[in-house]
N, C-alpha and C positions, 0 to 999 in steps of 0.2 A: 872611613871614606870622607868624613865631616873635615879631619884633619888635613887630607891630604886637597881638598877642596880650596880650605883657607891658603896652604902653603902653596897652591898654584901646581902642585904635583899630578902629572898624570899619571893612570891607576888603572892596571890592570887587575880584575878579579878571577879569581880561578876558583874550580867546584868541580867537585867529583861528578854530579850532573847536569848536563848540558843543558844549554839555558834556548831558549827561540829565541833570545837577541843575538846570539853568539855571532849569526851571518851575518848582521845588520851595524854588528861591534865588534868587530873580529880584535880590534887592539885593546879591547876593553874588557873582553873576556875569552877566557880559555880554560879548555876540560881537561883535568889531571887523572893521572890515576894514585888517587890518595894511601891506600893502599903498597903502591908496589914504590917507594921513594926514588928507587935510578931510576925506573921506568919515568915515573912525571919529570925527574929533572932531565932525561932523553927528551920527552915533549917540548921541555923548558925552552932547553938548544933549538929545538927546532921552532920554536915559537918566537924567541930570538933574532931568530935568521930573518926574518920580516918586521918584528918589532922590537927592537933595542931595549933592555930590560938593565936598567943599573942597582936595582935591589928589588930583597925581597924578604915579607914578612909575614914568618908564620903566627895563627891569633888562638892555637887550640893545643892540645897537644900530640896530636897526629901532624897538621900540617907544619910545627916546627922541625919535623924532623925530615920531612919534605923541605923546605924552605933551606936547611942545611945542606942536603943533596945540591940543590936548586945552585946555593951559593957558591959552591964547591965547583961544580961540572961548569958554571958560569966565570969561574974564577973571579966570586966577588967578594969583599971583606964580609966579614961574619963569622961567627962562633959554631964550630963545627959540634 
């Protein structure tokens, strides 16, 4: 978050549990389903559709393979 801070980058956070800023930050944050990967990148899309998403990056090893979905169903460059 520090980095994307410096580079001027806006940043959405995503969590398997929903957050009580979530209404108050709707572009800032959004609830996946970590677990099911098409499932969260169906969210992704539709997350999308209101806020423009040109990448994405997984920090664990659950959510990279989310994050590859994500890419994929967004058609954005990345390592499948």
């Amino acid at each position: 978050m520090g980095a994307a801070k410096t580079l001027g980058v806006e940043l959405t956070v995503a969590s398997e549990v929903p957050s009580a800023f979530e209404e108050a930050e709707p572009a800032g944050l959004v609830t996946l389903d970590f677990a099911d990967a098409e499932r969260a990148a169906r969210q992704v899309r539709e997350f999308a559709a209101r806020y423009p998403v040109d990448g994405v990056t997984g920090v664990d090893d659950d959510t990279v393979v989310v994050a590859a979905a994500v890419a994929e169903t967004l058609r954005l460059r990345g390592d499948p």
